[in-house]
ZAKE-747122 format. One line per field, with one value per residue (C-alpha): residue number from 1; x, y, z. Coordinates in Angstrom, 3 decimals. Layout:
BEGIN
i (NUM|...) .
xx (X|...) .
yy (Y|...) .
zz (Z|...) .
***
This chain:
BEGIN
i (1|2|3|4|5|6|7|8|9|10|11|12|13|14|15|16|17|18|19|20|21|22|23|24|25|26|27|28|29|30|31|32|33|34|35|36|37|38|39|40|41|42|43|44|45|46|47|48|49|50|51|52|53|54|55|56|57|58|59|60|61|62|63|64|65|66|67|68|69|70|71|72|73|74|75|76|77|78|79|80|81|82|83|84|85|86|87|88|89|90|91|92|93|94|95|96|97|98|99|100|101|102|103|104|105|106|107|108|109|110|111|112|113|114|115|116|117|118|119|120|121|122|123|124|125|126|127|128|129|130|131|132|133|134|135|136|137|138|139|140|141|142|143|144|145|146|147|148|149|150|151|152|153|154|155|156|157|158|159|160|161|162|163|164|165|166|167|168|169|170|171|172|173|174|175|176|177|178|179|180|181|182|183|184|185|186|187|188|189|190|191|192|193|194|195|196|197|198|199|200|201|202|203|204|205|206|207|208|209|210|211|212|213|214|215|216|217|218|219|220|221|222|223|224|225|226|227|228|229|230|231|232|233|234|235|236|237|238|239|240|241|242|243|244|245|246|247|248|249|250|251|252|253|254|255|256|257|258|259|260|261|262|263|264|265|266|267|268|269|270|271|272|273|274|275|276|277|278|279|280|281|282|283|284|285|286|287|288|289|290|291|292|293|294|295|296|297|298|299|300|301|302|303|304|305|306|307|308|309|310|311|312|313|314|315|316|317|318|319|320|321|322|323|324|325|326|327|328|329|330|331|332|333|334|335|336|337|338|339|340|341|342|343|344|345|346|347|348|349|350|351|352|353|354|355|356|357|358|359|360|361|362|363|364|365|366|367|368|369|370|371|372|373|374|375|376|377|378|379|380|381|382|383|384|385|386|387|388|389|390|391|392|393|394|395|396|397|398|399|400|401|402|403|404|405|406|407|408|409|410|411|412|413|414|415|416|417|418|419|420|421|422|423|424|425|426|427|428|429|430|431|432|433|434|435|436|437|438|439|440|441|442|443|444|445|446|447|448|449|450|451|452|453|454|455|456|457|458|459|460|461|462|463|464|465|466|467|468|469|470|471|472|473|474|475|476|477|478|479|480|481|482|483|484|485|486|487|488|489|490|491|492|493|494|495|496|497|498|499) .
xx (-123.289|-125.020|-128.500|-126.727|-125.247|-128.678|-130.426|-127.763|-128.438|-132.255|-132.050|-129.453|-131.776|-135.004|-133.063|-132.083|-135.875|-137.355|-134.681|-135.311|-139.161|-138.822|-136.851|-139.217|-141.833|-140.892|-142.761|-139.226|-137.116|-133.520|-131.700|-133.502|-135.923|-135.104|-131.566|-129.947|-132.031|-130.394|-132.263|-134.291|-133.970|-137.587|-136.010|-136.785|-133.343|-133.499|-134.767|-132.120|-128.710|-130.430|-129.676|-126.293|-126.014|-127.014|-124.921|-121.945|-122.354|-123.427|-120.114|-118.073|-119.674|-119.060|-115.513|-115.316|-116.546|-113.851|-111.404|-112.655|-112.075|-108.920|-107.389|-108.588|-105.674|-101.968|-99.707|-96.157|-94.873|-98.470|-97.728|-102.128|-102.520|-100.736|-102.590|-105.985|-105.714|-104.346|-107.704|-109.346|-108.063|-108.920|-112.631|-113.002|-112.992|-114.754|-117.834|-117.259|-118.020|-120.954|-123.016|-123.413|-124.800|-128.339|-128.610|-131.151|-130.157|-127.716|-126.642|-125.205|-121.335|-123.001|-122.654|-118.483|-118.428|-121.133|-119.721|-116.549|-117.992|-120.682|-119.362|-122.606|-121.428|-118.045|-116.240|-112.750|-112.679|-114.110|-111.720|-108.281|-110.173|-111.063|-108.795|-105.473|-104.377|-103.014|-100.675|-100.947|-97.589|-98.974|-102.310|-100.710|-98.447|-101.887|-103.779|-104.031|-104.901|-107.231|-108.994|-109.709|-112.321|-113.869|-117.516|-118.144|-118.972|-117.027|-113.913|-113.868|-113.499|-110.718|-106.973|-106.255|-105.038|-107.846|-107.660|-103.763|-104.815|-107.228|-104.484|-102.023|-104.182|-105.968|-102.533|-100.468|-103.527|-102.588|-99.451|-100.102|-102.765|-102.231|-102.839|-106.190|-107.198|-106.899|-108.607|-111.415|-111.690|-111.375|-114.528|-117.151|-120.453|-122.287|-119.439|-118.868|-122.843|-122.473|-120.421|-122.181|-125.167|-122.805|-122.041|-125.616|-127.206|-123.594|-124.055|-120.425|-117.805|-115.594|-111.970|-110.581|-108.166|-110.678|-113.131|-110.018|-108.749|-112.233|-112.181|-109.060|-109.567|-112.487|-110.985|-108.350|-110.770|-112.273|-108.810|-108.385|-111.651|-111.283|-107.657|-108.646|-109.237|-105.230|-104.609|-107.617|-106.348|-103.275|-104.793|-106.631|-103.774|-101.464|-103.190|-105.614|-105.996|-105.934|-109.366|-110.923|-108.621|-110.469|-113.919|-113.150|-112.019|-114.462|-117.199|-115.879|-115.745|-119.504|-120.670|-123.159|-121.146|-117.937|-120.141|-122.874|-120.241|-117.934|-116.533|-116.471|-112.970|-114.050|-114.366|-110.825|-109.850|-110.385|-106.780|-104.801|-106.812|-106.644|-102.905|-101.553|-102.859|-101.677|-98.068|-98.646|-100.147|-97.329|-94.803|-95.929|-95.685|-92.411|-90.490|-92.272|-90.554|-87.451|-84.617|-87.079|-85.702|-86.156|-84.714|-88.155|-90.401|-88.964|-89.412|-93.167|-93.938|-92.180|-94.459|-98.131|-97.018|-96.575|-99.297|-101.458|-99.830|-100.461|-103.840|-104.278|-103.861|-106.802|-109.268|-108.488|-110.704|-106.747|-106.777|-108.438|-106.858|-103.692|-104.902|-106.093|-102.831|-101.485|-103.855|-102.950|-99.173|-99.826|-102.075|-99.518|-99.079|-96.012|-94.163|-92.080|-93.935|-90.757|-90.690|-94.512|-93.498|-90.790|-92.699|-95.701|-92.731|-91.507|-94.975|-95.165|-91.425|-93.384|-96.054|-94.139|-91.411|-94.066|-95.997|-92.864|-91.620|-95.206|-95.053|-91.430|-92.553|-95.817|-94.900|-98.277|-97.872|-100.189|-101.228|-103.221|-104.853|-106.131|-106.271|-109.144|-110.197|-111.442|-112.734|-115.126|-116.204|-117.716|-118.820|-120.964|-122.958|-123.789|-125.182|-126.584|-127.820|-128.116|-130.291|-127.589|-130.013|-131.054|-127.858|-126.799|-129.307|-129.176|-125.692|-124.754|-128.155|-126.667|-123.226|-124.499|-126.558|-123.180|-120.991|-123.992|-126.462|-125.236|-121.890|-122.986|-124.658|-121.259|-119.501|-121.640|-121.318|-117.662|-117.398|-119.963|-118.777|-115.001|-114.044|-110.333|-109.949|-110.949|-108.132|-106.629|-106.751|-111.190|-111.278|-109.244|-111.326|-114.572|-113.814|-112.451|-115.418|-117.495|-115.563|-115.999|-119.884|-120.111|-118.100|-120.491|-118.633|-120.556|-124.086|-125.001|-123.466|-121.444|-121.799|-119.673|-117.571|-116.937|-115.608|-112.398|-113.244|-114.993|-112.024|-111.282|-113.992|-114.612|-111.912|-114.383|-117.133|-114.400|-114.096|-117.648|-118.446|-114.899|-115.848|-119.414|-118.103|-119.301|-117.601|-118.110|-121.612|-121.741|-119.190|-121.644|-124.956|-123.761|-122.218|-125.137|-126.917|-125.170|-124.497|-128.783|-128.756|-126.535|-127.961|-131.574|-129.799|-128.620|-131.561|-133.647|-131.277|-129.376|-125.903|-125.189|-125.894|-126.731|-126.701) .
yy (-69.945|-71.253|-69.855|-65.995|-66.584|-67.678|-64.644|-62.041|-63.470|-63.681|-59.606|-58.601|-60.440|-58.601|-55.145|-56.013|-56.635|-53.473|-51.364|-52.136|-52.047|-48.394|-47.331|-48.792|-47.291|-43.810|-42.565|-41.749|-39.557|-40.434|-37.422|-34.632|-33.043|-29.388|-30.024|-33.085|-36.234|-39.000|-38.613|-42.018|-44.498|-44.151|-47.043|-50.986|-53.135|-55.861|-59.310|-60.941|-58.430|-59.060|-62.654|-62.402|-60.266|-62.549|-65.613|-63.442|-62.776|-66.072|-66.822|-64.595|-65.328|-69.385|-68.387|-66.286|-69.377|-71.737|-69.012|-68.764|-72.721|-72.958|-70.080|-72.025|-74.430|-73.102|-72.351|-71.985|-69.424|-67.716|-68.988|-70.090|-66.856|-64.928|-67.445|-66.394|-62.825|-62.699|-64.685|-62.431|-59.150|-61.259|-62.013|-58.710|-56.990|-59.298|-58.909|-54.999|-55.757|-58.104|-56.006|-53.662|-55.602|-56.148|-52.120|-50.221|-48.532|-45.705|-46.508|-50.115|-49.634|-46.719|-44.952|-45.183|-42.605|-40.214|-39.755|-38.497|-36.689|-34.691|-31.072|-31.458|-34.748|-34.222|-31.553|-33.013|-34.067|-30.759|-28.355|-30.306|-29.918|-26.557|-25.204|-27.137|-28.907|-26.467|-25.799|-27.880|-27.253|-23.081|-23.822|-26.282|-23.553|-20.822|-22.975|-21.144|-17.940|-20.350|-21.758|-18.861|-17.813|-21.442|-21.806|-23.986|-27.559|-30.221|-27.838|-25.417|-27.721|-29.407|-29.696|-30.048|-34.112|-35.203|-32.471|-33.282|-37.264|-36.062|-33.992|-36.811|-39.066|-37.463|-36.047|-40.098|-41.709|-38.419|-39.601|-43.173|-44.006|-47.281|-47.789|-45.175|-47.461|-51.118|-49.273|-48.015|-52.028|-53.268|-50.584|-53.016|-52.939|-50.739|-48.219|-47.750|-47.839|-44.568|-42.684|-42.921|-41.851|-38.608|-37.997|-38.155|-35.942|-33.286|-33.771|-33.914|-36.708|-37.497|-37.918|-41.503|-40.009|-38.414|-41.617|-43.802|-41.476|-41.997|-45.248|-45.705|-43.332|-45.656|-48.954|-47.327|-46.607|-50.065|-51.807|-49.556|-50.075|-53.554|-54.067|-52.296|-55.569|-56.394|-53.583|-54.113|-57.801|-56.740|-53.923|-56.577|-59.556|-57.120|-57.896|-60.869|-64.239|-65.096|-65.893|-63.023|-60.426|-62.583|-62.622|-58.612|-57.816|-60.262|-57.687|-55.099|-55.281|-55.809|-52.877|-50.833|-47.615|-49.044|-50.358|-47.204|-44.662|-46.077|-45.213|-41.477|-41.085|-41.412|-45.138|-45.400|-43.351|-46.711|-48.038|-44.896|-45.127|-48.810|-48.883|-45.746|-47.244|-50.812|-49.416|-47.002|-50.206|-52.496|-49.838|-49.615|-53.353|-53.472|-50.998|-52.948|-56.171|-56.906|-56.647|-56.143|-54.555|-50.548|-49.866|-51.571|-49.643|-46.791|-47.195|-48.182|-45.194|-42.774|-44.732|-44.036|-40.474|-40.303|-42.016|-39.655|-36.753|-38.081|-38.429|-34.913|-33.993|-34.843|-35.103|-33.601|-36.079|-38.099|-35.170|-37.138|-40.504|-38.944|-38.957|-42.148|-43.101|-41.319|-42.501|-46.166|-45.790|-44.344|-47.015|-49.957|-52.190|-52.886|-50.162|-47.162|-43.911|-42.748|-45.183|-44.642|-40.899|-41.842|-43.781|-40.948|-38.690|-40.532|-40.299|-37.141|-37.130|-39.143|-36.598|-33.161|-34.787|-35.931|-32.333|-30.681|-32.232|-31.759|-28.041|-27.585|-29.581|-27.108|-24.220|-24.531|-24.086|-27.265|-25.002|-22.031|-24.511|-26.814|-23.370|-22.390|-25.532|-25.773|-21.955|-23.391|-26.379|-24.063|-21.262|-24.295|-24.303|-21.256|-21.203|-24.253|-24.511|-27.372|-28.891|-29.896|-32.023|-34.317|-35.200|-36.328|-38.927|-39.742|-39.961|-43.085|-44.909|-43.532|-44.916|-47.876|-48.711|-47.427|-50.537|-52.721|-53.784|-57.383|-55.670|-53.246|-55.604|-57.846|-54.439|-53.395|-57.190|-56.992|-53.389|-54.523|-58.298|-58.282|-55.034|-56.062|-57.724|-55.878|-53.924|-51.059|-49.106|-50.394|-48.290|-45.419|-44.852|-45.377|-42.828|-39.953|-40.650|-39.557|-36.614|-35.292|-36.199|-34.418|-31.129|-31.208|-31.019|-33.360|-33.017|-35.255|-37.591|-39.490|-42.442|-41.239|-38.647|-41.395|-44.166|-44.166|-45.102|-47.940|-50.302|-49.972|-49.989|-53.296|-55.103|-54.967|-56.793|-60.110|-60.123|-60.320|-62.913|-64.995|-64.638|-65.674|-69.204|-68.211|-71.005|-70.498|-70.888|-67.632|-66.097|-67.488|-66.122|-62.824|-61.405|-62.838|-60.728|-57.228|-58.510|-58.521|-55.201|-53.920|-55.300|-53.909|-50.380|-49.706|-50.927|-47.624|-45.024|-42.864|-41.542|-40.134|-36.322|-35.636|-32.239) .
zz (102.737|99.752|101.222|101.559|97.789|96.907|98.353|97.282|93.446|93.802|95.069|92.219|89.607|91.725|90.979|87.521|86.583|88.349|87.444|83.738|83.964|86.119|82.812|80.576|81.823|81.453|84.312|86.314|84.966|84.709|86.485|87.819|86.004|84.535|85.202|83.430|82.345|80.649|77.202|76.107|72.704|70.998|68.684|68.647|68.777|66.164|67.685|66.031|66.942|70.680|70.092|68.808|71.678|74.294|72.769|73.066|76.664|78.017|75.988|78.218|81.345|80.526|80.224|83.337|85.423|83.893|84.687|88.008|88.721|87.467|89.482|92.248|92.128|92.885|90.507|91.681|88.804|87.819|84.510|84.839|85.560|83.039|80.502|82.164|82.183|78.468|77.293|79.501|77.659|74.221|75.826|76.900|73.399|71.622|74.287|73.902|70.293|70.284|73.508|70.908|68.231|70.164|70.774|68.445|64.672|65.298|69.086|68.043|66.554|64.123|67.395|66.668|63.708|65.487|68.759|67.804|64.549|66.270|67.553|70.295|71.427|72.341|69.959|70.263|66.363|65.041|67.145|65.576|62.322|61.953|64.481|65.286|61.736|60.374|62.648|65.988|67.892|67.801|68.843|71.776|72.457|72.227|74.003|77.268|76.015|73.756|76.106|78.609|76.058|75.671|77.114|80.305|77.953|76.659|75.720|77.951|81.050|79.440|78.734|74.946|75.343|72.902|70.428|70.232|69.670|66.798|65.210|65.644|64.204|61.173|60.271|60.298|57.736|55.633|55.561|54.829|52.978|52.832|56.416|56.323|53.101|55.225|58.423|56.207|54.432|57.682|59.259|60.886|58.509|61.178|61.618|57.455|57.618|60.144|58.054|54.892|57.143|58.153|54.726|53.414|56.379|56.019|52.077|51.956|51.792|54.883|53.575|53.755|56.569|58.490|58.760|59.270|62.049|63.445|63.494|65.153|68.158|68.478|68.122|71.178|73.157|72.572|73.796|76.566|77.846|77.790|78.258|81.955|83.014|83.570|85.608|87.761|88.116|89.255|91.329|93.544|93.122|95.083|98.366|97.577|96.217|92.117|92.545|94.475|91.811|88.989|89.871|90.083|86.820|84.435|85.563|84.614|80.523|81.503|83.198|81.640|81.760|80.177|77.302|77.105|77.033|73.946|71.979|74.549|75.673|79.242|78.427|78.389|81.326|83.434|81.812|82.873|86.609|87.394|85.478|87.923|91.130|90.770|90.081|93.529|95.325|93.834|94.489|98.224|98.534|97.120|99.227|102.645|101.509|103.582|101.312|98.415|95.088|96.057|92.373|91.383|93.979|93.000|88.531|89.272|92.064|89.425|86.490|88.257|88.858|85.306|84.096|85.928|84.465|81.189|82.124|82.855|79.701|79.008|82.092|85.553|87.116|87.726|90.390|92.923|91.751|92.316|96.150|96.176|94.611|97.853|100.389|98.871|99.815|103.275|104.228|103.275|106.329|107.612|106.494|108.271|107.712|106.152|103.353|102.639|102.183|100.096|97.476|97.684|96.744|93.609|92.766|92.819|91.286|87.798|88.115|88.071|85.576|82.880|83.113|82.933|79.954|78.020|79.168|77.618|74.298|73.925|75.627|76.836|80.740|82.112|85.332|83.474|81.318|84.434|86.109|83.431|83.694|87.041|86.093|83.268|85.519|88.613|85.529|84.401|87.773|87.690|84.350|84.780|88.571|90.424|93.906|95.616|98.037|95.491|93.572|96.536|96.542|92.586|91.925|94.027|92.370|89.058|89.916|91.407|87.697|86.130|87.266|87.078|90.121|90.859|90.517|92.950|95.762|95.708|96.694|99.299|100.552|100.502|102.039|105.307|105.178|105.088|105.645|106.685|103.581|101.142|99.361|100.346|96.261|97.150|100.061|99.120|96.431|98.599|100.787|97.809|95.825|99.263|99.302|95.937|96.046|99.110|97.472|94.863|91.983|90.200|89.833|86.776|84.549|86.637|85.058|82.912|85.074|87.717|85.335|86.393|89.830|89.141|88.460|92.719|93.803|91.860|94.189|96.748|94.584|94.227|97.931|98.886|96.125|97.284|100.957|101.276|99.106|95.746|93.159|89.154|89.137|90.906|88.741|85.743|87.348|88.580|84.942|83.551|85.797|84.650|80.984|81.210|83.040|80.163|77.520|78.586|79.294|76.179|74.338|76.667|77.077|74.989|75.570|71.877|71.463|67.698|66.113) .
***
């Protein structure tokens, strides 16, 4: 056992190195050329943020491999656990602040006023600005004759979820300035640095509202990307040991796309995924139990339902979660085909309630606007043509890089290893993702289209890591191994679109 642990490390550290020297090099393009390349940083990190960096992360990783001992001894009311998984929330942001530190001027935490600011990186900000404020329940209630004549980007493909945030945001530190005033003293040094940079290249000031709204859909998008790691936990604790669920989720607030992509709402998508199909999985398990509490089954079926209509008001990439949500339920063992239907209907019951209830508080009907969605998203193809052929081959190498290698290899060990024990939310999502890579629907960026499914598909890294006999030092080595992988990443390749 310890020789196979020894040779799965040795190839994820092998991968690690190459991958980062093939980027380095800049002699293979990352994408397809004359179609979508993942643009490159032309700027040196500091020597000594790279440090800071790296003691943060062995920090982590130190505190992963206690965790990962001291779930291995029983614990009769989970109170270790519960005590585990909090510091691991805790842990989780603090890394998501430090990996930034050792990135280069401008894509460290700068990166937190830009993204949001810039109309070409995501647009969200500068639509509730110009457009919404002034009066935001009309241009919810507009919105799908609005967005019929939106282009094929960012927008178009789009419901208005993160335009309503901005709105909801800019328009509370208007009304208290106290709290804008102690978000703004309370900025990071880097992120007050990047709006003074804004300011300087706009030659305008950004209102104390504005950069404290900013902030804040930044610093949510921070917790939720880390906070994913207690719905993952529980994702994988519904059908496996404390142990295996743990050494799933402390790789996660490590992966190179959940740390890239901040403070991009897609970072936080994860929460909403993971958080929707451990209520399914839970609910699934709950209703199989002999005299188990249906009442219960039936509040957390309803609950995913609705926290995947809440997520598509803002992304309909919870379309396909909401099958593996399904497929999840169907496949619980030990349970009558009639009960799986029932709690696959609740779903659906939290689903259609939640959309029905925005649509009546807009007056914005939810199925034009994904209807024009979906519209936009195939208009984009043709204006911007694809090989079909080779996406195929660069998206799972993409998505593979996206979780992190060592992350990766532990999956494809626990998918070919243990395939019975793996759980069921791992290969749900397995076989959905096939499906929509196969239906082409994504051809590009899907290390940051695909986030969501990470989280699952994670499960099936803690089983093959559990299962071959890995113990803490494995734990240690492997998120050493991606916090590396990351750190290198984000040091080559750049995921913020200035004007």
């Amino acid at each position: 056992m310890n020789g196979k642990i020894g040779l799965i490390l040795s190839t994820s550290a092998v991968l690690v190195v190459l991958s980062t020297a093939v980027v380095f090099s800049g002699r293979v393009p990352l994408g397809v050329p004359g179609e979508w390349e993942w643009l490159r940083v032309k700027v040196a990190p500091s020597a000594l943020g790279l440090l800071l960096a790296a003691a943060a992360v062995a920090g982590y990783a130190l505190y992963a491999a206690l965790g990962f001992r001291s779930l291995g001894v029983p614990s009769a009311v989970g109170f270790r656990e519960s005590v585990w998984l909090a510091g691991l929330a805790a842990s989780a942001v603090a890394v998501q602040i430090a990996i930034p530190i050792g990135a280069a001027d401008e894509y460290d935490l700068t990166k937190w006023a830009y993204v949001h600011y810039f109309p070409s990186s995501t647009g969200y900000y500068d639509v509730a600005k110009r457009q919404a404020m002034g009066d935001p329940w009309k241009f919810l209630a507009d919105y799908p004759v609005w967005i019929a004549s939106q282009d094929s980007l960012h927008i178009g493909t789009h419901p208005p979820g993160l335009i309503a945030l901005h709105c909801c945001l800019i328009r509370a530190m208007e009304r208290s300035p106290r709290t804008a005033d102690l978000l703004n003293g309370l900025m990071p040094p880097q992120v007050a640095a990047g709006f003074r940079q804004l300011e300087a290249l706009d030659r305008k000031p950004i209102p104390r509202a504005d950069r404290a709204a900013i902030y804040l859909a930044s610093l949510i998008t921070l917790l939720a990307c880390a906070g994913t790691v207690v719905p993952l936990y529980l994702l994988a604790r519904e059908s496996v040991s404390p142990q295996v669920a743990w050494a799933a989720s402390v790789l996660w607030p490590l992966a190179p796309a959940a740390n890239l992509f901040q403070p991009d709402a897609d970072a936080a998508y994860p929460l909403l995924s993971a958080s929707a199909l451990a209520l399914a999985a839970w609910a699934a398990r709950l209703r199989g139990t002999s005299g188990g509490p249906t009442f219960a089954s039936i509040i957390m079926a309803v609950a995913s339902g609705m926290i995947m209509a809440f997520g598509m008001a803002f992304t309909l990439a919870f379309l396909p979660i909401g099958l593996i949500a399904a497929l999840v339920a169907l496949s619980t063992p030990r349970l009558t085909w009639s009960r799986k239907i029932q709690v696959v209907v609740w779903i659906g019951v939290g689903f259609l309630g939640l959309a029905a209830v925005g649509w009546l508080s807009t007056s914005a009907n939810p199925v034009v606007v994904w209807r024009w969605n979906l519209l936009h998203h195939a208009q984009f193809y043709l204006e911007y043509p694809r090989t079909y052929l080779l996406w195929l081959l660069v998206n799972p190498i993409e998505l593979a890089v996206a979780v992190g290698l060592p992350s990766a290899v532990w999956c494809l060990v626990g998918f070919i290893g243990d395939r019975r024990y793996v759980p069921r939310a791992g290969w749900c999502a397995l076989v959905v993702l096939g499906l929509v890579h196969l239906s082409g629907r994504n051809m590009g960026e899907v290390a940051r289209l695909w986030m969501l499914f990470l989280p699952p598909l994670l499960t099936a890294a803690g089983v093959g890591l559990t299962r071959l006999g890995g113990g803490p030092k494995t734990v240690f080595a492997t998120a050493l191994l991606v916090a590396i992988a990351t750190l290198a990443l984000q040091t080559m390749i750049q995921v913020v679109y200035p004007v």
